[in-house]
N, C-alpha and C positions, 0 to 999 in steps of 0.2 A: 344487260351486260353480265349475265349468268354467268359463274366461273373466273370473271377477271379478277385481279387481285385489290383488296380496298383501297389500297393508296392509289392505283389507277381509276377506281370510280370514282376516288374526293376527287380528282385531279380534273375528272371531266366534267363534274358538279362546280366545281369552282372556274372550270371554262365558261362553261353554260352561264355562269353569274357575273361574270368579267364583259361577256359579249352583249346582255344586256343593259348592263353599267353603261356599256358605250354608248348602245341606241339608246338608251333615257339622255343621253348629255348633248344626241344627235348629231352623232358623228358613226360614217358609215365604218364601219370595223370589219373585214377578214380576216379569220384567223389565217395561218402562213404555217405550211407544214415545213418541216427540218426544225432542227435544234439550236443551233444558234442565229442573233442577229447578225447583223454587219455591226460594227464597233464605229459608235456613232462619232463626230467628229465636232469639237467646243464643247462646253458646258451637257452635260446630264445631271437627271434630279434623281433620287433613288428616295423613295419613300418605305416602312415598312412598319408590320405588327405584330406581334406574336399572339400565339392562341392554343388551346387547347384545354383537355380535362383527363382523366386517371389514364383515356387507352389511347389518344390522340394528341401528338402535342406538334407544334409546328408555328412556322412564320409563312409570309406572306409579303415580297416586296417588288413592287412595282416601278421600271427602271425606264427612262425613256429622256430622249437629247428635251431638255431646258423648252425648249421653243412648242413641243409637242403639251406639254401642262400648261403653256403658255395658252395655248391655240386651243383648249379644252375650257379653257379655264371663264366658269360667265359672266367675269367682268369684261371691260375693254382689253386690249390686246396692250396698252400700256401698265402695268402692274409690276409691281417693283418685283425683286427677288423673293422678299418676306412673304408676299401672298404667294408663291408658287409654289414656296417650301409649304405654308398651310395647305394652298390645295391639293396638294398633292397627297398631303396628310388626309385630308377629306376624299380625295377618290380611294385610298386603301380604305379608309375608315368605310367608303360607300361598300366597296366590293368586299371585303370582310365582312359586314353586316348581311349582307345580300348570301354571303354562304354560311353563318351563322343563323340564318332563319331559316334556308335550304338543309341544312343538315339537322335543324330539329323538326321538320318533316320526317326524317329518317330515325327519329328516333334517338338522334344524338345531340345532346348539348351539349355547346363549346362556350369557354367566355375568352375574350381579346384584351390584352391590352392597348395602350397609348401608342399611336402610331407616331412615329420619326421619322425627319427628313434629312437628308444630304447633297450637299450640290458640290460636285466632283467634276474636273476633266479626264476625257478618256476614262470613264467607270465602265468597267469590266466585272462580270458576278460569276462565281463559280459556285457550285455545289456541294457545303459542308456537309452534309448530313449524308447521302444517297452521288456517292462518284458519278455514275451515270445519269442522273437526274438533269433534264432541260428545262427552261422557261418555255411557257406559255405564249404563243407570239401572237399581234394583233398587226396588221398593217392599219394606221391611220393619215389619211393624208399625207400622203409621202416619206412617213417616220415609221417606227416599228416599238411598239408599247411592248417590253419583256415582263411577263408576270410570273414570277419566282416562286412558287409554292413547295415546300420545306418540311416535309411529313415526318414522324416519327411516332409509329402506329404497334401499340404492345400484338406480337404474337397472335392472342385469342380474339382479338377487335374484329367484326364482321358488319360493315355496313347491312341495313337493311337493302332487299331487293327493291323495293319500290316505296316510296313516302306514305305513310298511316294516314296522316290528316293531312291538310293544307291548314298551317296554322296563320289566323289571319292578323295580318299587322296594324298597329295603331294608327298607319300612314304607310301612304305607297313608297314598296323598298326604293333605295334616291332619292329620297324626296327632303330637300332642304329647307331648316328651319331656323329662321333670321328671329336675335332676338338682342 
């Protein structure tokens, strides 16, 4: 991607980590090109985390109708409200982590905070930081996963062209651990 602008490469680093996220959890994902979803209809969950270091700072929130965390989620499909707020804290926590190891590949370390949850009717997200900025969309199973990525990148910031090492992890990225 020679020439694009960094915040367009995090953008497509953190595609590429969200579409995986999916298939680790084994649910078929396409991304959906256009900018907005359809404005989903009952309960949505919005999860979210912030992140960043001296030339990168941003969020990350992942917004999708109640029933789709539901339907992701690997318990039974009976699960109160409370775990769906957690998990859904757990899928940004997954796909955060997942571009947090991708981006020190590149040479850049980030750290995250504690992700939060919301369960809203009719939530609607707009873009503070960058006006024209869209979510990320995934079609899953009949729903549409918005992934909200929230850049705020100093001036002189140049992502690297291609990752130095493969830095290898203590455990495969998603990979949950019950304790």
């Amino acid at each position: 991607m020679p020439g694009d602008s960094s915040e367009t490469r995090l953008a497509e680093i953190f595609s590429d980590c969200a579409a995986e996220m999916l298939s680790d959890l084994g649910v078929p994902a396409a991304r959906l090109a256009g900018s907005r979803a359809p404005r989903p209809t009952g309960d949505s969950t919005a999860a979210f985390a912030a992140f960043g270091n001296e030339d990168v700072r941003g969020s990350l929130t992942l917004v999708a109708p109640s029933e789709l965390f539901s339907r992701l989620h690997p318990l039974p499909p009976n699960v109160i409200p409370r775990d769906l707020d957690d998990w859904a804290c757990e899928m940004v926590n997954q796909a955060v982590g997942r571009f947090r190891n991708r981006l020190a590949a590149y040479g850049t370390k980030v750290k995250f905070g504690v992700p939060l949850s919301a369960l809203a009717e009719l939530l609607e997200l707009t873009s503070s930081c960058q006006a024209a900025w869209s979510p990320i969309l995934f079609a899953v199973e009949g729903m549409v996963l918005e992934c909200w990525l929230e850049l705020d990148v100093t001036p002189d910031f140049r992502i690297a062209e291609s990752p130095s090492d493969e830095i290898e992890a203590a455990l495969k990225e998603g990979t949950i651990v019950l304790f």
